[in-house]
MDTraj code that builds the backbone (N, CA, C; nanometers):
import mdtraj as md
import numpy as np

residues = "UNK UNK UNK UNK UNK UNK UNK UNK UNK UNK UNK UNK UNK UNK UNK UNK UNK UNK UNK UNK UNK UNK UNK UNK UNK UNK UNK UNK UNK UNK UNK UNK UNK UNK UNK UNK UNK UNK UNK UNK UNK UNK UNK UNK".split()
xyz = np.array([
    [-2.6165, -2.7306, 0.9107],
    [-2.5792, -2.5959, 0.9500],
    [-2.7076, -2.5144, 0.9667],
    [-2.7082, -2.4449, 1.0758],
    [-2.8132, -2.3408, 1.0970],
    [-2.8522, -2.2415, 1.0039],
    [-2.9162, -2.1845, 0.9848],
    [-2.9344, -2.0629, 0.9273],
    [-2.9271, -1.9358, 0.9358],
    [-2.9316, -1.9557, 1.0426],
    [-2.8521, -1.8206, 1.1755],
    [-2.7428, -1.8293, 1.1483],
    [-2.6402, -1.8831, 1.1288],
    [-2.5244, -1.9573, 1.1468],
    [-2.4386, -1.8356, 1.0265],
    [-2.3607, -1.7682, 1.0686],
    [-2.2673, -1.6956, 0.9520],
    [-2.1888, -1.7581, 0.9077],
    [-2.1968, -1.7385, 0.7382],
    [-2.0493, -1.8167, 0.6338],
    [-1.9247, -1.7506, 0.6513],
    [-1.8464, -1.8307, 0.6541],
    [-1.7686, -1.7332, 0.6158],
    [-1.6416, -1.7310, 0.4827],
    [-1.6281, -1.6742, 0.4283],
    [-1.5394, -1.6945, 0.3036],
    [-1.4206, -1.6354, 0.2942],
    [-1.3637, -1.7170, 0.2491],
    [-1.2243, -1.7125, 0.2944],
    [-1.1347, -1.5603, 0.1877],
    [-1.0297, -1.5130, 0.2410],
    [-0.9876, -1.3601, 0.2104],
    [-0.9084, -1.4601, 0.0754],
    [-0.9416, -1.3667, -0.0626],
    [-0.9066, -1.3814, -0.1707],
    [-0.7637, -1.3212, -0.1737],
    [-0.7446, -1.2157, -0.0946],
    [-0.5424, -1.1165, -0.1267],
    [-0.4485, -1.2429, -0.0512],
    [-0.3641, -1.2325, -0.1575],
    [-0.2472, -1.2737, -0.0621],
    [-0.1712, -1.2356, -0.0176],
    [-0.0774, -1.2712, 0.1213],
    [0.0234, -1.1892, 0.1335],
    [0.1412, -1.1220, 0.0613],
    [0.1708, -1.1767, -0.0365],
    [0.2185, -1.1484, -0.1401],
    [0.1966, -1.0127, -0.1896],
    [0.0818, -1.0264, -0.2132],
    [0.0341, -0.9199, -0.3034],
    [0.0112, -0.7664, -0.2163],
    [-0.0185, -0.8310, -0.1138],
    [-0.0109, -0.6439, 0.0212],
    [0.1188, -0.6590, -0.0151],
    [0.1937, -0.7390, 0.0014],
    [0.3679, -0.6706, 0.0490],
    [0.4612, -0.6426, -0.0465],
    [0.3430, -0.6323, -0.1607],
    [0.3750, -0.5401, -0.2957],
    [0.3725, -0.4497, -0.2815],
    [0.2189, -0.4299, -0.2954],
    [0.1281, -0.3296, -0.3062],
    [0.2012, -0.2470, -0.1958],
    [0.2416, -0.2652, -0.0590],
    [0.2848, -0.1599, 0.0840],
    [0.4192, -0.1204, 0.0173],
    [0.4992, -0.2520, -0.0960],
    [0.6308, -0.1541, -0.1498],
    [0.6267, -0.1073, -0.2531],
    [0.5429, -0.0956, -0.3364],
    [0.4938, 0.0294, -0.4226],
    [0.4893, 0.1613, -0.3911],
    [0.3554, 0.1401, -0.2743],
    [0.3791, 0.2521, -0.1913],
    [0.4449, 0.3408, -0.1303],
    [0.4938, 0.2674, -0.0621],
    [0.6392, 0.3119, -0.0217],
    [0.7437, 0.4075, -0.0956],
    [0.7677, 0.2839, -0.2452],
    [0.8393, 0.3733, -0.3136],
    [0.7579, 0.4896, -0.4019],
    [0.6196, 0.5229, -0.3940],
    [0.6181, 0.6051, -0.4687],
    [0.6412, 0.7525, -0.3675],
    [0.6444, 0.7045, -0.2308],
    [0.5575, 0.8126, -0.1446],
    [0.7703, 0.8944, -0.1097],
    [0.8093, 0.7583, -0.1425],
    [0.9995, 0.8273, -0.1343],
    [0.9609, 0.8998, -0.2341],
    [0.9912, 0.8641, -0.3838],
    [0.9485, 0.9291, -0.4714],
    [0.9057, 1.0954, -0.4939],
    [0.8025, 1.1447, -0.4250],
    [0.7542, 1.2165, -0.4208],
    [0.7880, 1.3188, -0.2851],
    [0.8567, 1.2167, -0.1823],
    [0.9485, 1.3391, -0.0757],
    [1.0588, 1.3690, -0.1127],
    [1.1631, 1.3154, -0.2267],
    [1.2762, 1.3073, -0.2817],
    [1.2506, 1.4303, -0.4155],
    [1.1328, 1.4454, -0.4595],
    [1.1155, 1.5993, -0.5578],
    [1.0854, 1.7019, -0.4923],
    [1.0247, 1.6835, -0.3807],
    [1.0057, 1.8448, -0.2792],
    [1.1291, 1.8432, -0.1906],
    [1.2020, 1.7690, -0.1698],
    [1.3305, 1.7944, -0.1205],
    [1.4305, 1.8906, -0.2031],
    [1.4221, 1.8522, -0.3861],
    [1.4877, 1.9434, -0.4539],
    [1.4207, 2.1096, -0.4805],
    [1.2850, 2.1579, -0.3948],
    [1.3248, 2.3212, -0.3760],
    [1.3983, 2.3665, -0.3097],
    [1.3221, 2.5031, -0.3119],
    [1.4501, 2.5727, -0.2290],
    [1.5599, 2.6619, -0.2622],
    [1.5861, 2.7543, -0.2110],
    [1.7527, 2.8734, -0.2528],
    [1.8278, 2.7728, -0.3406],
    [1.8495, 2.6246, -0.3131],
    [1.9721, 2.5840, -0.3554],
    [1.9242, 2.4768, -0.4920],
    [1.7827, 2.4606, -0.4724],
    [1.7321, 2.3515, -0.5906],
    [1.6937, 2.4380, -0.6910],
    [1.5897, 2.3638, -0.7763],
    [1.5589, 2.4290, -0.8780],
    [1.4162, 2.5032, -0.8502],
])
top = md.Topology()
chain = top.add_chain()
for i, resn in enumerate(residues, 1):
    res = top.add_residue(resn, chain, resSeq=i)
    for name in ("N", "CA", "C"):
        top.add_atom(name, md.element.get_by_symbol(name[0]), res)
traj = md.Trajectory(xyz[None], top)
């Protein structure tokens, strides 16, 4: 192999673990539109 030549190493995340991590997210970000939904004249 050259020395010029770029390594490359392979991605440690698995898919698994994003398509956690994106439904975590997800639910925290409901979460948090689901408590500013309760202001307002009629919330608390």
């Amino acid at each position: 192999m050259a020395e010029t030549t770029a390594v490359r190493k392979p991605r440690r995340t698995r898919r698994a673990d994003r398509d956690t991590d994106r439904l975590n997210a997800a639910a925290a970000l409901q979460r948090a539109l689901d408590r500013r939904d309760n202001g307002g004249p009629a919330g608390h």
